[in-house]
C-alpha positions as protocol buffer text, in pm:
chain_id: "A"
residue {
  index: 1
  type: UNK
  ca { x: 17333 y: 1859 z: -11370 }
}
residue {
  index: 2
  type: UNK
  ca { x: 17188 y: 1760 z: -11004 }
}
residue {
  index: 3
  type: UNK
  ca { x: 17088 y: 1450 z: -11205 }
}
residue {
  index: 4
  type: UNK
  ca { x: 17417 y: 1385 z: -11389 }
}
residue {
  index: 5
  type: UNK
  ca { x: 17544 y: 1393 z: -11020 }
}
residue {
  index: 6
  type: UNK
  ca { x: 17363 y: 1169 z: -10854 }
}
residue {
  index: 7
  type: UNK
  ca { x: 17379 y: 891 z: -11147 }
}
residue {
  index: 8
  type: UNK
  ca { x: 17704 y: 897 z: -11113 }
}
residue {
  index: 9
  type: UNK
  ca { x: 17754 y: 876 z: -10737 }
}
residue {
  index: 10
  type: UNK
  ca { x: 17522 y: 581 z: -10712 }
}
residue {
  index: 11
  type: UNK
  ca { x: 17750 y: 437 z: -10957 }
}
residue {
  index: 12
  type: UNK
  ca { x: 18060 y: 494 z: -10833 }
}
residue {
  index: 13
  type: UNK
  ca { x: 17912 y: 347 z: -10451 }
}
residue {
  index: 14
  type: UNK
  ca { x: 17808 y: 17 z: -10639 }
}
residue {
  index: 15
  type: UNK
  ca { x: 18129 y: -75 z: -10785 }
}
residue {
  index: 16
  type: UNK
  ca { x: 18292 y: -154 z: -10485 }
}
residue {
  index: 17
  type: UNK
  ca { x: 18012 y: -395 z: -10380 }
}
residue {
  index: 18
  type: UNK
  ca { x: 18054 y: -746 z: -10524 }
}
residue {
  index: 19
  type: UNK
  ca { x: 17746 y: -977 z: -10653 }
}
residue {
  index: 20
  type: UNK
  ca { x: 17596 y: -1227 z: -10427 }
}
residue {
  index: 21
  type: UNK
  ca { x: 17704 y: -1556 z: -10432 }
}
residue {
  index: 22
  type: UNK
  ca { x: 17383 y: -1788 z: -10361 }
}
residue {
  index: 23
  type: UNK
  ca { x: 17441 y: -2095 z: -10140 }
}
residue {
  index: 24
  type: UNK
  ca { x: 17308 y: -2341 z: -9909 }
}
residue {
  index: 25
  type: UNK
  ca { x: 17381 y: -2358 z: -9503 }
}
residue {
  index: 26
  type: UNK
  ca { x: 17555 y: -2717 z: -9439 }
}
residue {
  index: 27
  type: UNK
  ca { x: 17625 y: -2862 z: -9153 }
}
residue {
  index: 28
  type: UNK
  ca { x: 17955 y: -3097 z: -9145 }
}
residue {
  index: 29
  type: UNK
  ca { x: 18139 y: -3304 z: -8893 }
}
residue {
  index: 30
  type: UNK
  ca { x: 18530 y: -3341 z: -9007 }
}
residue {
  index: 31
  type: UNK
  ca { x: 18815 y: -3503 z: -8929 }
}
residue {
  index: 32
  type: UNK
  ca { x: 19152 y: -3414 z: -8888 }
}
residue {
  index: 33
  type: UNK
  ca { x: 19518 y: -3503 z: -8787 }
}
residue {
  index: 34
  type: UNK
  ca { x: 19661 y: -3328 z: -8505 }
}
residue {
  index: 35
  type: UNK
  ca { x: 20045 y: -3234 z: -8422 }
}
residue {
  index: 36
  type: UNK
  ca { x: 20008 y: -3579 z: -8253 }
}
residue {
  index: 37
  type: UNK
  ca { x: 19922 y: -3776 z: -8593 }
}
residue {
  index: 38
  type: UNK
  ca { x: 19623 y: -3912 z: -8368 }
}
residue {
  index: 39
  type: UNK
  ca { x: 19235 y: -3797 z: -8546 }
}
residue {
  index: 40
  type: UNK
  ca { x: 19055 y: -3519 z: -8351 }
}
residue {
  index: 41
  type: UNK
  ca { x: 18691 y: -3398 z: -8489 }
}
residue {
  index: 42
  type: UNK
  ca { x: 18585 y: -3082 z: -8581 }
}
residue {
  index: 43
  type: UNK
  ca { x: 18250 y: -2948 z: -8615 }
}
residue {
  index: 44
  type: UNK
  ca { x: 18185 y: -2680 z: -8911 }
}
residue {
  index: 45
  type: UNK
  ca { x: 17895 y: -2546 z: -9111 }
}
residue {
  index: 46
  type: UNK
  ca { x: 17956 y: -2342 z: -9395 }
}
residue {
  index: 47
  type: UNK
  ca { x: 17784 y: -2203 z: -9690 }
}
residue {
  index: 48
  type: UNK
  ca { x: 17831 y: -2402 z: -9966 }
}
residue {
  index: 49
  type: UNK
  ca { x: 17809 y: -2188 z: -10234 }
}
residue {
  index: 50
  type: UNK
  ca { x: 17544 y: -2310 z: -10549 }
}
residue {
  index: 51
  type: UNK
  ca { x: 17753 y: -2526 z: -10814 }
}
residue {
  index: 52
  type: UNK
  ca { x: 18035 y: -2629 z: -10588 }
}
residue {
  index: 53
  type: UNK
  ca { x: 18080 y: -2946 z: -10407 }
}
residue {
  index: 54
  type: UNK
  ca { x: 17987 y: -2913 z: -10075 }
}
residue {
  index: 55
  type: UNK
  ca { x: 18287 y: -3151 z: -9927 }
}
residue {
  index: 56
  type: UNK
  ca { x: 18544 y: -2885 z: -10088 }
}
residue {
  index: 57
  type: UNK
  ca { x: 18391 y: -2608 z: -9897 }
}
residue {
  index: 58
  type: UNK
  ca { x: 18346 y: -2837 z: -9576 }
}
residue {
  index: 59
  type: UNK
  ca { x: 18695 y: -2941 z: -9601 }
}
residue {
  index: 60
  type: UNK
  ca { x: 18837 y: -2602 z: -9662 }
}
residue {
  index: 61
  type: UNK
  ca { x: 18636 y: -2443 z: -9370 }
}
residue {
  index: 62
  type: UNK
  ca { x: 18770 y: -2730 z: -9134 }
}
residue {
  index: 63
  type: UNK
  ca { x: 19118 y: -2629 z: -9247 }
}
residue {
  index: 64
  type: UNK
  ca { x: 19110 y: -2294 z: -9143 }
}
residue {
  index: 65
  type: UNK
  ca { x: 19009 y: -2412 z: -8807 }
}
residue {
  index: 66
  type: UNK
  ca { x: 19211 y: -2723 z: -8721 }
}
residue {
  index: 67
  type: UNK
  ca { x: 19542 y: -2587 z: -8927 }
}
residue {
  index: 68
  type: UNK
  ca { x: 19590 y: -2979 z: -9031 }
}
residue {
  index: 69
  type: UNK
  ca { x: 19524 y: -3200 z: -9297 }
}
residue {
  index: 70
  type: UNK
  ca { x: 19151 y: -3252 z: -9309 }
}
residue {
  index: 71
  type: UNK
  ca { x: 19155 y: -3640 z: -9385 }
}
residue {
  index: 72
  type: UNK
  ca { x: 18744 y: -3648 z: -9450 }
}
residue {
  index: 73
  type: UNK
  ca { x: 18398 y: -3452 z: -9427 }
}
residue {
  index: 74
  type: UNK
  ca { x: 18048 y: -3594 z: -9332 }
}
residue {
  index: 75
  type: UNK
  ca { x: 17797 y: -3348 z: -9402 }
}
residue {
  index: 76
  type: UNK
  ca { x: 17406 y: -3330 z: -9375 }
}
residue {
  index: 77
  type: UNK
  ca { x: 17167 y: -3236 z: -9668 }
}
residue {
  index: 78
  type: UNK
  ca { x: 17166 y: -2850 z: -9756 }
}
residue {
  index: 79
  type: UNK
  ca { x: 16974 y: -2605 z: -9546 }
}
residue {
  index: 80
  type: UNK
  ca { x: 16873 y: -2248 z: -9589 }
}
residue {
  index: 81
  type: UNK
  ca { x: 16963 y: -2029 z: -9822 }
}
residue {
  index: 82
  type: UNK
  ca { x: 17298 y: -1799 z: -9734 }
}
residue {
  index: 83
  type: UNK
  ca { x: 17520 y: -1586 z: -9915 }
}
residue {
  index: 84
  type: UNK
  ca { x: 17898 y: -1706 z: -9957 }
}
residue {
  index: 85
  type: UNK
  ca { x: 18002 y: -1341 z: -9902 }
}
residue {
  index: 86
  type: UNK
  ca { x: 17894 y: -1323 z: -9579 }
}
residue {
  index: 87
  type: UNK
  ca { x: 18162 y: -1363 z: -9283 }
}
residue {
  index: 88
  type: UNK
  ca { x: 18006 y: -1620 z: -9125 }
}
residue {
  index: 89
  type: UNK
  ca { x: 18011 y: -1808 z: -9433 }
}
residue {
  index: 90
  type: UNK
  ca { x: 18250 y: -2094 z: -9239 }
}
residue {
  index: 91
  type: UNK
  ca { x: 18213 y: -2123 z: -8862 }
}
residue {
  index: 92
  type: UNK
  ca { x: 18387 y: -2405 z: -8680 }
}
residue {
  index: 93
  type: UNK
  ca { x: 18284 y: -2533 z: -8356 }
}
């Protein structure tokens, strides 16, 4: 019964957890329009996660940040390894 018990709280615990989603760190510089329709740069690195085009997820991140029409990403080669899941998986400087 103790057994029964415990199989089914472990379970129940890991259902709420989603899977990983493998990705590589990348580092991105962006641009953007401002209020002002003049260009301002933002710096981002995100975790692009594995199978998706890294300018989508460079774009997307820079979006968040600026709040404006990201006009175009340039982004160094992959990094480490990083889960998608994470919080940090976009951070704009």
């Amino acid at each position: 019964m103790i057994r029964v018990a415990l199989t089914l709280a472990l379970a129940l615990s890991a259902c709420g957890r989603s899977a990983p989603q493998p990705g590589r760190r990348v580092a991105c510089e962006c641009s953007y329009l401002t209020d002002f329709d003049d260009t301002a740069r933002i710096d981002v690195e995100v975790c692009a996660r594995d199978g998706r085009p890294v300018l989508d997820e460079a774009r997307t991140c820079a979006g968040q940040a600026a709040h404006n029409h990201v006009e175009r990403c340039d982004c160094k080669p992959p990094g480490a390894a990083c889960d998608a899941r994470d919080k940090d998986a976009c951070a704009a400087r």
